[in-house]
C-alpha positions in Angstrom: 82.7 253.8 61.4 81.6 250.3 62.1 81.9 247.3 64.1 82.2 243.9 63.3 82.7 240.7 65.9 85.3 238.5 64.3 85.8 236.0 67.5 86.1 232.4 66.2 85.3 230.5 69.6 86.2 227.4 70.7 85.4 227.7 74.2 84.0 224.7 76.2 84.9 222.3 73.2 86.7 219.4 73.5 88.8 218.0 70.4 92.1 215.5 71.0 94.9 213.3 69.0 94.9 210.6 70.6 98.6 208.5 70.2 99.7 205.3 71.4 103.4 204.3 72.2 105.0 200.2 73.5 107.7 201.0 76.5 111.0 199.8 76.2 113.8 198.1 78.5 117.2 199.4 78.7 120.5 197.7 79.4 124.0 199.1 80.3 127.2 199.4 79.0 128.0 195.4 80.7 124.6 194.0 79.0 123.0 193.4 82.2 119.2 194.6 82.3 118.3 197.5 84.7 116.3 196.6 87.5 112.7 197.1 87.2 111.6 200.4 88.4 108.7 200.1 91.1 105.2 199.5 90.4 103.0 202.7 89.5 100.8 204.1 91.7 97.6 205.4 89.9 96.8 207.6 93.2 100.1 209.0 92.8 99.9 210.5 89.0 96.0 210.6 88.6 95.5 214.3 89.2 98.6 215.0 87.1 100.6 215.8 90.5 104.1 214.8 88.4 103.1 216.8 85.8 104.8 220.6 84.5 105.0 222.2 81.5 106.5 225.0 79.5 105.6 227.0 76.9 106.4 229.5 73.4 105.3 231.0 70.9 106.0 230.9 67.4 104.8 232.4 63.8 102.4 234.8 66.0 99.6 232.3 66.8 101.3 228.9 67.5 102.1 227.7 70.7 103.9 225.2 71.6 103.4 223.3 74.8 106.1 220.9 76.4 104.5 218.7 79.2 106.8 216.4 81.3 106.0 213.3 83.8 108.3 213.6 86.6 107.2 210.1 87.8 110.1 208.0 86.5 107.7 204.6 87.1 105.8 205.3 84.3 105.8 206.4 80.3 103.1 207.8 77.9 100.4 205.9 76.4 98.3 207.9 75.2 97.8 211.9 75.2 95.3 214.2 74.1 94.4 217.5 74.4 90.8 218.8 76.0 88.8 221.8 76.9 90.9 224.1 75.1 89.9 228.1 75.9 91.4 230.4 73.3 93.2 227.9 71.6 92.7 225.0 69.4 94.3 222.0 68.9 97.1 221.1 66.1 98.2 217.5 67.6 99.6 216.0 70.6 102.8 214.0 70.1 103.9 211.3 72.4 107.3 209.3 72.6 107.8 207.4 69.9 109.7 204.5 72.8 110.3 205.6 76.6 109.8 208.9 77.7 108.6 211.5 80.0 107.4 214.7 77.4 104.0 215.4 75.6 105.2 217.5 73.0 101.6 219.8 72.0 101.0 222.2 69.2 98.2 224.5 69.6 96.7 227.6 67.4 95.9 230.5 69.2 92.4 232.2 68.6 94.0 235.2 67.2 97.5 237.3 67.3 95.8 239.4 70.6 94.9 236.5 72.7 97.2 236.3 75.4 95.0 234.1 78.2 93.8 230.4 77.7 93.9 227.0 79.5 93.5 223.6 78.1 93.7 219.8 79.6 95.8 217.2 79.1 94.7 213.9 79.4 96.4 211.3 78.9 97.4 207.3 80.4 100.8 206.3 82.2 101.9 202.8 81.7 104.5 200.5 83.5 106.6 198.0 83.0 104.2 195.4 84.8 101.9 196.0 82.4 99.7 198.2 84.7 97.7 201.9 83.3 96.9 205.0 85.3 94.3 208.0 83.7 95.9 211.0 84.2 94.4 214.3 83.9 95.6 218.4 84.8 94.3 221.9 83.4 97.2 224.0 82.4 96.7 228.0 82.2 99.0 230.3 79.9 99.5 234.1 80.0 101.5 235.2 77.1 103.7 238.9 77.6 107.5 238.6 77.4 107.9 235.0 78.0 105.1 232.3 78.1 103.9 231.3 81.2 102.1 228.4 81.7 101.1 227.2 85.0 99.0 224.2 86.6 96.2 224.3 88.3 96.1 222.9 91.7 95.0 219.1 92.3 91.5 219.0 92.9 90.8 222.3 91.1 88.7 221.7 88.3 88.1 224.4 85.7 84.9 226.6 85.0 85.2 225.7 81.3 85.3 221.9 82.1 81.8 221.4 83.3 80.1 224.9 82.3 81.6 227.8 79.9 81.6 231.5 79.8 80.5 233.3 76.6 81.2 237.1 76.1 78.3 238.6 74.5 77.6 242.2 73.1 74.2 243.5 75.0 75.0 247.5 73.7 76.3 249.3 71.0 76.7 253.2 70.4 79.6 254.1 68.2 82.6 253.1 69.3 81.5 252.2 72.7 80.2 248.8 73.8 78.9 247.3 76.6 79.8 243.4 76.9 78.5 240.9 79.4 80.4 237.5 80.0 77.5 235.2 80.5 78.2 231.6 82.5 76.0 229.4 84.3 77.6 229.1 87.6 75.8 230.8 90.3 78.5 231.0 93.3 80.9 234.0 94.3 83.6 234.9 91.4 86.0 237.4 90.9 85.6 239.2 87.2 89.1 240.8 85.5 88.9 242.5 81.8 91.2 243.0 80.2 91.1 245.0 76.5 93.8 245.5 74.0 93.1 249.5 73.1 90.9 251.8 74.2 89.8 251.7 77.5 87.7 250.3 80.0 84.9 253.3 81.0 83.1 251.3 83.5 82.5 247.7 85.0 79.5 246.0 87.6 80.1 242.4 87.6 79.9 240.7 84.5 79.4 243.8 82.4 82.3 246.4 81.1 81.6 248.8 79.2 84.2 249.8 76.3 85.3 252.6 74.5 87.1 251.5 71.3 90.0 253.6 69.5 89.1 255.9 66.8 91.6 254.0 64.5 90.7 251.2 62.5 91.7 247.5 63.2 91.4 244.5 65.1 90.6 245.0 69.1 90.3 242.2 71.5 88.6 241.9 75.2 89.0 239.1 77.3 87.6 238.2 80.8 88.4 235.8 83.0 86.5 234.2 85.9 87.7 233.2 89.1 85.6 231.5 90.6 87.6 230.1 93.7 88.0 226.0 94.4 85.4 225.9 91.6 88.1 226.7 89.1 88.0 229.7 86.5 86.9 230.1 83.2 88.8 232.3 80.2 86.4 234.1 77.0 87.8 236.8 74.5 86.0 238.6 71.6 88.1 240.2 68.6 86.4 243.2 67.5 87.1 244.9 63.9 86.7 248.4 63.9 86.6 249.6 59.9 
């Protein structure tokens, strides 16, 4: 028996599809024009505080992302996608006139992963001609449904400024230990998670784990929580032949 890492990584990279869209006016049924809308606020949207999103899966390893702007002031620009963990990017599709949704296609590492996060950043514009940055980390956990959810303002994640790597440090048949290796040095709380087997022991960064006897593809994944200093996600496919 024999152990092979298959993990394609794309942790702590940044890729993006970047589209552009003109806003439009709108008029009612008596041809009048709509009043403008008030001016928008760049302190208002900035952190992505009008920002939610859904989520599903399709074909196994797509998911695809709906993002909407609550702010009615303002329409996308631009959109693209960064800092994806566990995923990578297929293309970020904005309105083709006015509206409020980022439609995003992404590729999931593999058919086990069920834990990523990714940013969205993007620009809002107005009808004065005025252009706010606007920037949130989304988290997904897939089970049943998709869940996606936002992280809080002010919360950057781990994997925007540093990353987490798993790395194998021990083999001995089918157990191994692993040790998720990041450079922040403050207090975090460490989760593993593994797809068979089972989890013999863990002391902070390290687990060790016990594979199945059978043959085929295994994942553990680890995620980092590292408090108001955001969290970090990391997963390793393992074949077992």
């Amino acid at each position: 028996m024999s152990i092979k890492d298959t993990t394609k990584k794309v942790v702590g990279t940044g890729a993006g599809v970047v589209l552009a869209a003109a806003g439009c006016s709108c008029g009612n049924d008596n041809g009048a024009v709509d009043p403008a809308p008030d001016p928008l606020v760049c302190s208002d949207v900035g952190q992505g505080e009008t920002l939610a999103a859904t989520g599903v899966v399709e074909n196994t390893t797509t998911l695809k992302v709906t993002v909407t702007n609550s702010d009615y002031r303002g329409w996308w620009q631009e959109a693209n996608v960064v800092n994806p963990v566990g995923v990578s990017l297929v293309s970020a599709q904005i309105p083709t006139q006015y509206g409020d949704k980022v439609e995003i296609t992404l590729t999931l590492d593999s058919a086990l992963t069920t834990t990523g996060s990714f940013a969205l950043h993007g620009k809002l514009t107005d009808s004065y001609g005025a252009t706010c940055d606007v920037e949130r980390t989304f988290t997904f956990t897939i089970g049943a449904q998709v869940q996606i959810a936002a992280l809080g303002v002010n919360t950057m994640p781990l994997a925007g400024h540093q990353r987490t790597q798993i790395a194998m440090v021990r083999q001995n048949g089918r157990e191994v230990e692993l040790e998720a290796r990041t450079g922040f040095n403050g207090p975090m709380q460490v989760a593993w998670t593994v797809s068979g087997g089972e989890v013999v022991a863990q002391s902070g960064c390290r687990v060790c784990w016990r594979l199945p006897n059978a043959k085929g593809f295994y994942q553990a994944q680890v995620i980092l929580d590292c408090g108001p200093s955001g969290i970090a996600f990391d997963s390793m496919n393992l074949e077992v032949t």
